[in-house]
PDB file of the backbone (N, CA, C, O) and the ligand in Angstrom, with CONECT records:
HET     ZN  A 101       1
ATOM      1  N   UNK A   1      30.547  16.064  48.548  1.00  0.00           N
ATOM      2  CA  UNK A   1      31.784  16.789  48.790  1.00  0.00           C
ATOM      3  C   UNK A   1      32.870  15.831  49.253  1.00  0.00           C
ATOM      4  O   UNK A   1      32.713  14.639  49.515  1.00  0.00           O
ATOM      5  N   UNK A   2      34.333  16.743  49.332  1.00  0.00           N
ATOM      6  CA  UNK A   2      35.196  15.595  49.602  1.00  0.00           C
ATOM      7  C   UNK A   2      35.637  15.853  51.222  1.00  0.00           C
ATOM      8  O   UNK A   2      35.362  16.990  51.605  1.00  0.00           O
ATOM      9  N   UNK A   3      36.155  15.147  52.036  1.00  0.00           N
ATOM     10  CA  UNK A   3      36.834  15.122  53.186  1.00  0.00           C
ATOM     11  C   UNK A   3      38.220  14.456  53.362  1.00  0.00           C
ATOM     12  O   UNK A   3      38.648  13.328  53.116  1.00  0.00           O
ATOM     13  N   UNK A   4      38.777  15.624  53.900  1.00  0.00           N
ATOM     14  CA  UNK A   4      40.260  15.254  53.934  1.00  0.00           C
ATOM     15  C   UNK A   4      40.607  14.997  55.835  1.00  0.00           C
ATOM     16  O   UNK A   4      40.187  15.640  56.798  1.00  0.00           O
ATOM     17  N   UNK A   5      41.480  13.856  55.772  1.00  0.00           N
ATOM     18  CA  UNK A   5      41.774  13.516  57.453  1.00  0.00           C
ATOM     19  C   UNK A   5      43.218  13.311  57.252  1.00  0.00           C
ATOM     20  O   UNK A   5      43.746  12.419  56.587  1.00  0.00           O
ATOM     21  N   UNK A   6      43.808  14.290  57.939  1.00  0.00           N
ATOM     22  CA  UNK A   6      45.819  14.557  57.990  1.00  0.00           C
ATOM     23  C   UNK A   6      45.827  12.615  58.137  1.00  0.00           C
ATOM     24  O   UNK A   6      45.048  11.896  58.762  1.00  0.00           O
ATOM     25  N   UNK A   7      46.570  12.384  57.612  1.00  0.00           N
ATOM     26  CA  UNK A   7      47.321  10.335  57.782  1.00  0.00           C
ATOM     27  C   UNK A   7      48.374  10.677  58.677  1.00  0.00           C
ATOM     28  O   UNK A   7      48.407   9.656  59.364  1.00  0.00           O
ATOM     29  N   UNK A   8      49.384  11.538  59.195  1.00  0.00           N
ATOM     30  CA  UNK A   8      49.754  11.808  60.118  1.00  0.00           C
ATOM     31  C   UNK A   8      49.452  11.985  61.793  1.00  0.00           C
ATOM     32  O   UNK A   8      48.660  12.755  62.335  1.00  0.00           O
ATOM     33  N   UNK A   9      50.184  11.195  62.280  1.00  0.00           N
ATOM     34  CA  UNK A   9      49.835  10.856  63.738  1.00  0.00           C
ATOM     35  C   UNK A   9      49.878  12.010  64.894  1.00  0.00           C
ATOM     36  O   UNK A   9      49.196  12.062  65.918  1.00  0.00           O
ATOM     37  N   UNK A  10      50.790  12.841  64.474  1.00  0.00           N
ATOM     38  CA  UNK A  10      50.791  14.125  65.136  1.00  0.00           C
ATOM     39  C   UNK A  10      50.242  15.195  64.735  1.00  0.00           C
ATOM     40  O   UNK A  10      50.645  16.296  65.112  1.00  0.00           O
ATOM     41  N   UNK A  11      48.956  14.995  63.675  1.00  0.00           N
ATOM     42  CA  UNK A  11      48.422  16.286  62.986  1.00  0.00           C
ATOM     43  C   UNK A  11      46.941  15.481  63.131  1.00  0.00           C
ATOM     44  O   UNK A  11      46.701  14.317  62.811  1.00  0.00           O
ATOM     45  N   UNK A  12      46.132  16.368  63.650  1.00  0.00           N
ATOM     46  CA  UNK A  12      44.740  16.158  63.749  1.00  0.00           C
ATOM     47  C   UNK A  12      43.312  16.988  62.483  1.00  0.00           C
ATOM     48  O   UNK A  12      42.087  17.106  62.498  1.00  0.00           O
ATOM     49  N   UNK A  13      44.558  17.404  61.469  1.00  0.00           N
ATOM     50  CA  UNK A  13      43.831  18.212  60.637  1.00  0.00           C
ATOM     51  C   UNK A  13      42.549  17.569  60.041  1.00  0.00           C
ATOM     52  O   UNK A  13      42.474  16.348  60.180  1.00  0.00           O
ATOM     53  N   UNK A  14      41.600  18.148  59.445  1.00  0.00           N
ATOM     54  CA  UNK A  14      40.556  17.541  59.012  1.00  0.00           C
ATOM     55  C   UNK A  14      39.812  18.896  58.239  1.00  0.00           C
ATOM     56  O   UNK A  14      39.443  19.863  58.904  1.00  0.00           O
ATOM     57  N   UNK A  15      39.697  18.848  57.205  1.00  0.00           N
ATOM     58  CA  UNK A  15      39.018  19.386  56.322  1.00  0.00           C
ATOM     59  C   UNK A  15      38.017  19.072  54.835  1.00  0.00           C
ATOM     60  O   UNK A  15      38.210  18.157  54.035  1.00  0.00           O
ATOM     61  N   UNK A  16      36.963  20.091  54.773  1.00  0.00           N
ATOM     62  CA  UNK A  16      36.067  19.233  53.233  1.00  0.00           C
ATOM     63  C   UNK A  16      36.260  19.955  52.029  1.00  0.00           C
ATOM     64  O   UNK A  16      36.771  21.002  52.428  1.00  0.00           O
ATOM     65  N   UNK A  17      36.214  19.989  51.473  1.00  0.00           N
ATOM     66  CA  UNK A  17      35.818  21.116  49.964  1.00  0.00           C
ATOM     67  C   UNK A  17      34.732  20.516  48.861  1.00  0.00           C
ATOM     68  O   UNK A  17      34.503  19.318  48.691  1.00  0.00           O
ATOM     69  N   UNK A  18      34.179  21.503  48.225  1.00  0.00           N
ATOM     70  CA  UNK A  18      33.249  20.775  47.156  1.00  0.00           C
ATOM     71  C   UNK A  18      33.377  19.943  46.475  1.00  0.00           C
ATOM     72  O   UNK A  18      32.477  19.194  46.095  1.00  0.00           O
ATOM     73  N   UNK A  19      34.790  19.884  46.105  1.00  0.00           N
ATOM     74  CA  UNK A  19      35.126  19.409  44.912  1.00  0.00           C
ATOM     75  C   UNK A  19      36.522  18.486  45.391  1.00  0.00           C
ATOM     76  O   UNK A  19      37.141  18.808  46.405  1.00  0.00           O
ATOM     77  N   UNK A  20      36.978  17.195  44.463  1.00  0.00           N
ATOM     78  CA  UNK A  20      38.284  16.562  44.533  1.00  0.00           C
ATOM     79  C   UNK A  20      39.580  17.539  44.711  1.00  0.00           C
ATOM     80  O   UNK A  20      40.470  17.569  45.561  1.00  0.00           O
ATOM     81  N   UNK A  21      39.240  18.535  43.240  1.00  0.00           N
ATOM     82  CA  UNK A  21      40.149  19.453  43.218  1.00  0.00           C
ATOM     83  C   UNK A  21      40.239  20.379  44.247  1.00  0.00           C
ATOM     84  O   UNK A  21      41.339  20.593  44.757  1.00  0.00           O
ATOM     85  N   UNK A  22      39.266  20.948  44.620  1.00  0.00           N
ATOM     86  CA  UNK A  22      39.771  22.497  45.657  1.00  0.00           C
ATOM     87  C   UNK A  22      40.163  21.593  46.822  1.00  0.00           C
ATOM     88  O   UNK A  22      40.995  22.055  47.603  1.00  0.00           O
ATOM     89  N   UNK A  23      39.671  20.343  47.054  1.00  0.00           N
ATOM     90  CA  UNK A  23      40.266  19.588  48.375  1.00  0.00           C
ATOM     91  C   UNK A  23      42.063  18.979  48.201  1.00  0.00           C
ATOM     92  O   UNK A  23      42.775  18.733  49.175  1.00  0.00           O
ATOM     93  N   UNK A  24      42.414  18.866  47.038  1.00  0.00           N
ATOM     94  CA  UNK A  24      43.696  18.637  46.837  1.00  0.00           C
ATOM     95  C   UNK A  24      44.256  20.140  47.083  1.00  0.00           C
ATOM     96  O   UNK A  24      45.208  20.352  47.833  1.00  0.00           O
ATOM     97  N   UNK A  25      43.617  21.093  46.426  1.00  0.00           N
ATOM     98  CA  UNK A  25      44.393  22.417  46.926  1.00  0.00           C
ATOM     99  C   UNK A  25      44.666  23.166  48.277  1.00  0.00           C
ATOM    100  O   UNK A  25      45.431  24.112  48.469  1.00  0.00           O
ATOM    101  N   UNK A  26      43.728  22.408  49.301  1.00  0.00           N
ATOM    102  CA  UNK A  26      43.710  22.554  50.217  1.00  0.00           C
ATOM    103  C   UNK A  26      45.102  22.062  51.330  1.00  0.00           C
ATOM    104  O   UNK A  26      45.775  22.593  52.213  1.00  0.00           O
ATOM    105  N   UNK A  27      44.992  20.495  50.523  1.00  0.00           N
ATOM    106  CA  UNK A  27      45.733  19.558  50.801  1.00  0.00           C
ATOM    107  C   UNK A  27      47.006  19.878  50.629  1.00  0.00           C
ATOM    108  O   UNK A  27      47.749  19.752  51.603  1.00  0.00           O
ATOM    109  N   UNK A  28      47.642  20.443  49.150  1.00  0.00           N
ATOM    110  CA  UNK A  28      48.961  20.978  49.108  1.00  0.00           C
ATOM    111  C   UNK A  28      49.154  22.179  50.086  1.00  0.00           C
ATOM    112  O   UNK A  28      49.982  21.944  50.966  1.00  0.00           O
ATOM    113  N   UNK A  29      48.500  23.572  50.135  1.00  0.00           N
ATOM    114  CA  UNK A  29      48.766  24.230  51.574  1.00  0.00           C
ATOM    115  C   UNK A  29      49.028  23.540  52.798  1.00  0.00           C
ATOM    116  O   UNK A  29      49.905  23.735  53.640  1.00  0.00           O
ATOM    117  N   UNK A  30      48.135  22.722  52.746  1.00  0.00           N
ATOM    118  CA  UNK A  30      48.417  22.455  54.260  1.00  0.00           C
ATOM    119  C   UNK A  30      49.975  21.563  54.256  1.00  0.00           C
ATOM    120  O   UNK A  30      50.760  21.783  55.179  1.00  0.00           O
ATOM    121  N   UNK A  31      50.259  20.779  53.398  1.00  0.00           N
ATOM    122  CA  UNK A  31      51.735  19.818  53.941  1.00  0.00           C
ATOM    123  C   UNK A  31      52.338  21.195  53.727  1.00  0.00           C
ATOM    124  O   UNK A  31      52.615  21.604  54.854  1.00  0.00           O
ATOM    125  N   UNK A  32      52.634  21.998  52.932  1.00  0.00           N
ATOM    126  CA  UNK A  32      53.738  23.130  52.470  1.00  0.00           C
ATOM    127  C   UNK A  32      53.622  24.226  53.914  1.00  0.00           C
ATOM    128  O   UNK A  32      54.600  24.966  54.018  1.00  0.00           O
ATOM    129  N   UNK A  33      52.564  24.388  54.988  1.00  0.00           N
ATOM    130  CA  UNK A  33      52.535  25.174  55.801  1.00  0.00           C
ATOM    131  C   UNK A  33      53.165  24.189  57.429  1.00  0.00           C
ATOM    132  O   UNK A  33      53.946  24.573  58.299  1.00  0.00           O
ATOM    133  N   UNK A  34      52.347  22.729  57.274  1.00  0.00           N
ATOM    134  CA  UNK A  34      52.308  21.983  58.578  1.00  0.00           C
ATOM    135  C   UNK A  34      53.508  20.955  58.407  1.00  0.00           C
ATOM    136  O   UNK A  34      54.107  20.312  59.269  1.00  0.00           O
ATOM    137  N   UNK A  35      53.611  20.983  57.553  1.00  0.00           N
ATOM    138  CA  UNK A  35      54.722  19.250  57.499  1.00  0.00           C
ATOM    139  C   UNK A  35      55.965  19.673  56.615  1.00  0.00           C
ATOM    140  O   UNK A  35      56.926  18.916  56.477  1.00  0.00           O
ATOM    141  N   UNK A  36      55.898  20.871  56.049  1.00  0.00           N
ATOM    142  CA  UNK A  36      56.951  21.439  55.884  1.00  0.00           C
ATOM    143  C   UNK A  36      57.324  20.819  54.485  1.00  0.00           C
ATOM    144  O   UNK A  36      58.538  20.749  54.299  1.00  0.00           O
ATOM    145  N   UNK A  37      56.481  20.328  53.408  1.00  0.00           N
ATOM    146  CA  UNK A  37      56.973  19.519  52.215  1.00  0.00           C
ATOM    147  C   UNK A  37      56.280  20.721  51.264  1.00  0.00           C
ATOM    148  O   UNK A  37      55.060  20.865  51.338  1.00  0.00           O
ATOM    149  N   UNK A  38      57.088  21.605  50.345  1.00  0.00           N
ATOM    150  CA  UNK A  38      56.735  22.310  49.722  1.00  0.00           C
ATOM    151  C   UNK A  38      56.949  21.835  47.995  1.00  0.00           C
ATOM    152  O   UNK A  38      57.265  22.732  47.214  1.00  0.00           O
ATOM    153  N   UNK A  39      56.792  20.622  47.540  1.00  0.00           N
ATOM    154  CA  UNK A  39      56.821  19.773  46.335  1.00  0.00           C
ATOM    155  C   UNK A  39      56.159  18.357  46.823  1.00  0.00           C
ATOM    156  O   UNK A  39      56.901  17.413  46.553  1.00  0.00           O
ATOM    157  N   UNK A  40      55.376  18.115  47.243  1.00  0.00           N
ATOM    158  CA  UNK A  40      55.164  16.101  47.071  1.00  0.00           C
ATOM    159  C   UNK A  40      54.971  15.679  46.191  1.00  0.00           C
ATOM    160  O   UNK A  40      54.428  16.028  45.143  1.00  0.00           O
ATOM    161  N   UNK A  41      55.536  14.639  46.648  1.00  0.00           N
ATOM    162  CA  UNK A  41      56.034  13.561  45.393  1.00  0.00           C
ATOM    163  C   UNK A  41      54.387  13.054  44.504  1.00  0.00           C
ATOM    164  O   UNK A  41      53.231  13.330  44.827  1.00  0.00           O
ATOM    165  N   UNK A  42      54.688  12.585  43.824  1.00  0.00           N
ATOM    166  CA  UNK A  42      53.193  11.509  43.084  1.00  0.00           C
ATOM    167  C   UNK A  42      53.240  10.823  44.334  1.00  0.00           C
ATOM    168  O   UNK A  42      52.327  11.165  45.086  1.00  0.00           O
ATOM    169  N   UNK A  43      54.092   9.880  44.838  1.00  0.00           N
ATOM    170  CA  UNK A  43      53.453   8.596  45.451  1.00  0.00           C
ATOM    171  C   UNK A  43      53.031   9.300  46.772  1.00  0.00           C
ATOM    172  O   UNK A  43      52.225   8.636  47.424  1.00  0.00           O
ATOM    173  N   UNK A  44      53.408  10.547  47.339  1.00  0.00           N
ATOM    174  CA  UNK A  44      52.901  11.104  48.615  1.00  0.00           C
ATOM    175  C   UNK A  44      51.184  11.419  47.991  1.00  0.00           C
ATOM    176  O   UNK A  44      50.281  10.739  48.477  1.00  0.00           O
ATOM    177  N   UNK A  45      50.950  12.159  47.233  1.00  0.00           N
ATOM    178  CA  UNK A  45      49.677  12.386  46.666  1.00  0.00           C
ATOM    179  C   UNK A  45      48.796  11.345  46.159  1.00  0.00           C
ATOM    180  O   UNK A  45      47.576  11.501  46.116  1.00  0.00           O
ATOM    181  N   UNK A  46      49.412  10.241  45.756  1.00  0.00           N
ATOM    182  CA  UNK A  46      48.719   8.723  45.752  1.00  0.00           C
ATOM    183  C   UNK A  46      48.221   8.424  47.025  1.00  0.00           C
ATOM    184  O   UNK A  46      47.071   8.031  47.218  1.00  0.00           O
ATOM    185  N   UNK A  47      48.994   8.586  47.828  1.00  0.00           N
ATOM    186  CA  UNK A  47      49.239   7.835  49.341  1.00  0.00           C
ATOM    187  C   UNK A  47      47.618   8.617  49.711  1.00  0.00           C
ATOM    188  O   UNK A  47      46.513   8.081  49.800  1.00  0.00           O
ATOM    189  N   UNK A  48      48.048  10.188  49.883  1.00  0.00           N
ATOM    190  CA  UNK A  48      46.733  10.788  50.339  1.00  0.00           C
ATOM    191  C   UNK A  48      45.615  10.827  49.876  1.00  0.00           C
ATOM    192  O   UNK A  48      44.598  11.282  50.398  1.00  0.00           O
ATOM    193  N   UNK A  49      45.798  10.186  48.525  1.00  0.00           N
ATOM    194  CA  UNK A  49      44.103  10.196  47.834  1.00  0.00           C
ATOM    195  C   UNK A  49      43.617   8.738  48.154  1.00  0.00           C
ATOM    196  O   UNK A  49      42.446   8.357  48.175  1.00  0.00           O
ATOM    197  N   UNK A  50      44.900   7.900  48.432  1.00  0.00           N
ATOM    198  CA  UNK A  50      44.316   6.514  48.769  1.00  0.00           C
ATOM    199  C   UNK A  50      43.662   6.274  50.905  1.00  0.00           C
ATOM    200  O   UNK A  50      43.134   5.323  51.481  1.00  0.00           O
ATOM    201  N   UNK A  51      43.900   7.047  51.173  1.00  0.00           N
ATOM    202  CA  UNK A  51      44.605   6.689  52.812  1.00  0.00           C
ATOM    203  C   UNK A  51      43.766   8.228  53.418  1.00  0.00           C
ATOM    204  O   UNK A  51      42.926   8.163  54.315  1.00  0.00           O
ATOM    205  N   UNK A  52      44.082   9.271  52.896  1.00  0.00           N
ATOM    206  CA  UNK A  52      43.634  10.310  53.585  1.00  0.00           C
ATOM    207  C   UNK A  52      41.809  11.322  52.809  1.00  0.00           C
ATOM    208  O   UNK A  52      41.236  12.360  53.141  1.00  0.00           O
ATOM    209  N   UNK A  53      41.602  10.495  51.965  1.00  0.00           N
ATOM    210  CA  UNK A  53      40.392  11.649  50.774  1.00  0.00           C
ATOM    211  C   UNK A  53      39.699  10.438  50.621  1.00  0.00           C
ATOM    212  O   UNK A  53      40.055   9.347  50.177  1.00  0.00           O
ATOM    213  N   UNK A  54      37.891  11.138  51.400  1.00  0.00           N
ATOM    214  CA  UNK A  54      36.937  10.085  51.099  1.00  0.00           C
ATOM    215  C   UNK A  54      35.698  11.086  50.616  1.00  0.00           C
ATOM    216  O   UNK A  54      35.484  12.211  51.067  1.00  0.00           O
ATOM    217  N   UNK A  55      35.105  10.550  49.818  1.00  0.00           N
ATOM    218  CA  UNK A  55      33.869  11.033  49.512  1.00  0.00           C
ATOM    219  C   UNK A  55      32.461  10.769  50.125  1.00  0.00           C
ATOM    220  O   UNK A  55      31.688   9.815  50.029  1.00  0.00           O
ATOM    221  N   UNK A  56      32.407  11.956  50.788  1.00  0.00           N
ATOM    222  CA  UNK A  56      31.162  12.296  51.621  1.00  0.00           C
ATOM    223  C   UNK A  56      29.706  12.882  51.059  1.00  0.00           C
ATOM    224  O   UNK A  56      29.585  13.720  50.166  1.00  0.00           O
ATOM    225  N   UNK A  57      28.565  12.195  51.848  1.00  0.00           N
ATOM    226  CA  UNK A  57      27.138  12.974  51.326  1.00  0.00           C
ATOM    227  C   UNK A  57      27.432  14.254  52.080  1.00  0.00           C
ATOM    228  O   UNK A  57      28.258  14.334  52.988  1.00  0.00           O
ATOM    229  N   UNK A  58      26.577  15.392  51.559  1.00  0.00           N
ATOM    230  CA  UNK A  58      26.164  16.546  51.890  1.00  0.00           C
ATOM    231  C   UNK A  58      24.611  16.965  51.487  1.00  0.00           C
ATOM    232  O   UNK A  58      23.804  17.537  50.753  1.00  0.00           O
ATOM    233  N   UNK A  59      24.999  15.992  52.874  1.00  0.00           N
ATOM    234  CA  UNK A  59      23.323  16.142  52.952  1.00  0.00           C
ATOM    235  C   UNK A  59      23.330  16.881  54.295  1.00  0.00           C
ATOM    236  O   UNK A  59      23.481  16.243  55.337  1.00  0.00           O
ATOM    237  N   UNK A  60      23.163  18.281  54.295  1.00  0.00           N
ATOM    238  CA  UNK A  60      22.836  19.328  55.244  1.00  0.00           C
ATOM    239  C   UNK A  60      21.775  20.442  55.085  1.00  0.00           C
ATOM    240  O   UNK A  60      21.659  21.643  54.840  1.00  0.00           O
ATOM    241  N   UNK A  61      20.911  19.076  55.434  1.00  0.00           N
ATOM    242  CA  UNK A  61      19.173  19.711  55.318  1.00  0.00           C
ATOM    243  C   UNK A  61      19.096  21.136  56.694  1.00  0.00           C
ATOM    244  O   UNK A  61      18.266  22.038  56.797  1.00  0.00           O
ATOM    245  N   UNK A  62      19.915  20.927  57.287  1.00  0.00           N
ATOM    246  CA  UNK A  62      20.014  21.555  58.619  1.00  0.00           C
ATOM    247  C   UNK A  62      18.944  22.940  58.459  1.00  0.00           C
ATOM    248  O   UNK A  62      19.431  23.647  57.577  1.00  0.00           O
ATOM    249  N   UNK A  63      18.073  23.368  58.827  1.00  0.00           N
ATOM    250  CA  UNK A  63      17.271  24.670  58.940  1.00  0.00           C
ATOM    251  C   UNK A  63      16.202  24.430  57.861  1.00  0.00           C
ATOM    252  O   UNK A  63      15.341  25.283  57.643  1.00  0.00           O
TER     253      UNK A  63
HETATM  254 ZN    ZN A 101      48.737  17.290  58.578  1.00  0.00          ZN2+
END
């Protein structure tokens, strides 16, 4: 799965989704609700796939 960490210094957001995609969709709500950017640019969405989106195991044997 993917994990997203806000690159912003005053936002502690942190979220995962299954997929690249539903985690970018996540990603556009959140600047359009928290940071107030309701269009980002390519290079803002570069920025966050380079800087803020890492790919995580899910490995949650848990129970
Ligand atoms: Zn944020």
């Amino acid at each position: 799965m993917y994990e997203f960490r806000c690159g912003s210094p005053v936002c502690k957001t942190h979220f995962t989704a299954p997929t690249e995609d539903a985690l970018m969709g996540q990603v556009a709500e959140h600047v359009v609700v928290k940071h107030k950017i309701p269009a980002p640019t390519k290079s803002l969405v570069a920025f966050v796939k380079a800087n803020c989106i890492s790919q995580v195991q899910s490995t949650t044997k848990a129970g």
